[in-house]
TORKOL-4160 file (C-alpha; in steps of 0.2 Angstrom, whole numbers, padded with zeros to 4 digits, m for minus):
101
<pt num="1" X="0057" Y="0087" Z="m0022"/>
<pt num="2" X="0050" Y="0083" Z="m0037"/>
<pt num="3" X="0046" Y="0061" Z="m0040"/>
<pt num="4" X="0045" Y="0055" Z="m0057"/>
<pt num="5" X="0029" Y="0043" Z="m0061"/>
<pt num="6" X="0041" Y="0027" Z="m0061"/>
<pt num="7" X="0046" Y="0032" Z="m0044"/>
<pt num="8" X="0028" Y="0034" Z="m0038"/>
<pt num="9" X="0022" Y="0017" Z="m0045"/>
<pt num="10" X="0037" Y="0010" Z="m0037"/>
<pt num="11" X="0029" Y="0017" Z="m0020"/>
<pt num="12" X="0012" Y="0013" Z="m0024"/>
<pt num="13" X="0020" Y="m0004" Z="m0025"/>
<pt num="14" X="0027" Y="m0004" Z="m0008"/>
<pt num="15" X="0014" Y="0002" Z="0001"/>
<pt num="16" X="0003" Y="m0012" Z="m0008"/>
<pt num="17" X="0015" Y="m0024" Z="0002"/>
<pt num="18" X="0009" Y="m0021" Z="0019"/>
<pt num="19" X="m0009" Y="m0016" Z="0009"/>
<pt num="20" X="m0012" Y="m0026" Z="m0005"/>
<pt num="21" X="m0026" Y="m0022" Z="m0018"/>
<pt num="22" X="m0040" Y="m0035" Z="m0023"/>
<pt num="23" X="m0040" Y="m0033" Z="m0043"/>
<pt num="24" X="m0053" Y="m0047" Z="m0042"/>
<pt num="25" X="m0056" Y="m0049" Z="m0062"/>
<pt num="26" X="m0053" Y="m0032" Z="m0069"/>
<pt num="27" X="m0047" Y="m0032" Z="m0087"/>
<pt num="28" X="m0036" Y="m0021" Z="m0082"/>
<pt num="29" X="m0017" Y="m0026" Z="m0080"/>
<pt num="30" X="m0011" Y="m0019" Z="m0060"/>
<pt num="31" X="0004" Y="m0012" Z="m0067"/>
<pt num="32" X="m0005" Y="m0002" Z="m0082"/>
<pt num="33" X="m0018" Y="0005" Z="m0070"/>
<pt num="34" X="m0004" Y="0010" Z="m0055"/>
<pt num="35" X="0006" Y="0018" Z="m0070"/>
<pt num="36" X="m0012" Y="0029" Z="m0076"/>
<pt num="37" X="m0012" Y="0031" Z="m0058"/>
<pt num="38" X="0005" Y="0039" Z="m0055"/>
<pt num="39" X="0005" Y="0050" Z="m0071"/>
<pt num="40" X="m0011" Y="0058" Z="m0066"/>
<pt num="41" X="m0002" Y="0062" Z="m0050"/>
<pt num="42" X="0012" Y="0067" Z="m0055"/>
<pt num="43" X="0004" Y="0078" Z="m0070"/>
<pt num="44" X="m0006" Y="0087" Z="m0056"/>
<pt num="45" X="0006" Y="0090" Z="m0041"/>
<pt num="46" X="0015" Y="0099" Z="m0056"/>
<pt num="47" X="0002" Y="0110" Z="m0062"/>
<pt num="48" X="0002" Y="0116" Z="m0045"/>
<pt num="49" X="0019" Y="0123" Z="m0048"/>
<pt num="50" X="0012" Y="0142" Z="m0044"/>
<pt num="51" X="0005" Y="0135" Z="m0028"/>
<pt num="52" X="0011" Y="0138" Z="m0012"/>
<pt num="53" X="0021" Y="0124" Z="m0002"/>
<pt num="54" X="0004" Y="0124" Z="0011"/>
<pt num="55" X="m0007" Y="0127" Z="m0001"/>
<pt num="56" X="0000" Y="0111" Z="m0012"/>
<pt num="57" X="0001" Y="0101" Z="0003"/>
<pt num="58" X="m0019" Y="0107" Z="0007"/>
<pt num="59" X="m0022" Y="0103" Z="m0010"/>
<pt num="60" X="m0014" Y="0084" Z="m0011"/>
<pt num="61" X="m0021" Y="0081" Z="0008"/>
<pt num="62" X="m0041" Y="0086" Z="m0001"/>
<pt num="63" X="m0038" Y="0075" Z="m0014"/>
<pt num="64" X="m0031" Y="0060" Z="m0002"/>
<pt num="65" X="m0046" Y="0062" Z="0010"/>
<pt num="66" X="m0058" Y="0063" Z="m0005"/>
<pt num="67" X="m0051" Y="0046" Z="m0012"/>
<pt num="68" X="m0051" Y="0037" Z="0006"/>
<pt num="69" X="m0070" Y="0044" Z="0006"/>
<pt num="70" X="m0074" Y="0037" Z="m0009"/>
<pt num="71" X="m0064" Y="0017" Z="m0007"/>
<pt num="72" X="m0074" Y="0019" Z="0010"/>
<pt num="73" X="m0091" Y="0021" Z="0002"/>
<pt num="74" X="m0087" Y="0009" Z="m0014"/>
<pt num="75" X="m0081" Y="m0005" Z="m0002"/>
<pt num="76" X="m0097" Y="m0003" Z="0011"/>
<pt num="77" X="m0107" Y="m0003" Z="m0006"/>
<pt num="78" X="m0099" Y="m0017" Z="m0010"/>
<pt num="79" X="m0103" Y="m0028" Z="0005"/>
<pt num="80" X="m0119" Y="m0023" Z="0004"/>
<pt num="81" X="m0123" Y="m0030" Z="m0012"/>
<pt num="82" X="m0112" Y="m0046" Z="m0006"/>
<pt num="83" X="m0124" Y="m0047" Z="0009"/>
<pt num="84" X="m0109" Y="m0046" Z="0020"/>
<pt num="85" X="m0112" Y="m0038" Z="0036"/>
<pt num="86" X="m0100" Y="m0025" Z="0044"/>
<pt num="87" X="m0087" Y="m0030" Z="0056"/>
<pt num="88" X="m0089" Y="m0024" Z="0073"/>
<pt num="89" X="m0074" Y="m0012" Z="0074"/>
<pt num="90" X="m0079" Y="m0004" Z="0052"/>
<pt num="91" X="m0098" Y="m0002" Z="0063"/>
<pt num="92" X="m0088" Y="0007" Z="0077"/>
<pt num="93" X="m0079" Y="0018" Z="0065"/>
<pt num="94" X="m0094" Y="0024" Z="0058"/>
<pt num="95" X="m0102" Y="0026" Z="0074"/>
<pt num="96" X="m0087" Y="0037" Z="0080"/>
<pt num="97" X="m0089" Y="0049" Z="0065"/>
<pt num="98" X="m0108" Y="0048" Z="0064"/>
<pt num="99" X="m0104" Y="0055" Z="0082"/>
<pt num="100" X="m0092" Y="0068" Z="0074"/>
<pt num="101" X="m0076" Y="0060" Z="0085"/>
């Protein structure tokens, strides 16, 4: 079922209310960069057209898990350079997969 990019902003919207996202002082405007956001998605799910449905689901689930990677390492960075420790259960996370479970 194919989504059209004002239909994924409007997701990306909803999820952001149980999940918001600190902007902080970007000079970016949110809805301009959820709208980049969503066109870039949507241009790419459909170059997958000649994909198979598991390998365009394998494809979007690489991309997700490559992006949480990357919010995970730019937000401990972040806290770093605060001087912000870790809480207790974001140190039991990366103990769990330092310990690969």
């Amino acid at each position: 079922m194919p989504i059209t990019p004002q239909q994924l902003e409007a997701l990306i919207q909803e999820v952001e209310l149980e999940d918001p996202i600190d902007f902080a002082d970007l000079p970016f405007e949110e809805a301009e960069l959820r709208a980049l956001v969503a066109n870039h998605l949507c241009e790419m799910t459909a170059a997958m057209n000649g994909f198979s449905h598991e390998d365009r689901h394998l494809a979007l689930l690489a991309v997700a898990a490559k992006l949480v990677l990357e919010n995970l390492v730019l937000h401990i960075q972040l806290l770093r350079q605060q001087g912000v420790p870790m809480s207790d259960s974001a140190e039991t996370l990366l103990q769990r997969l330092r310990d690969g479970k």
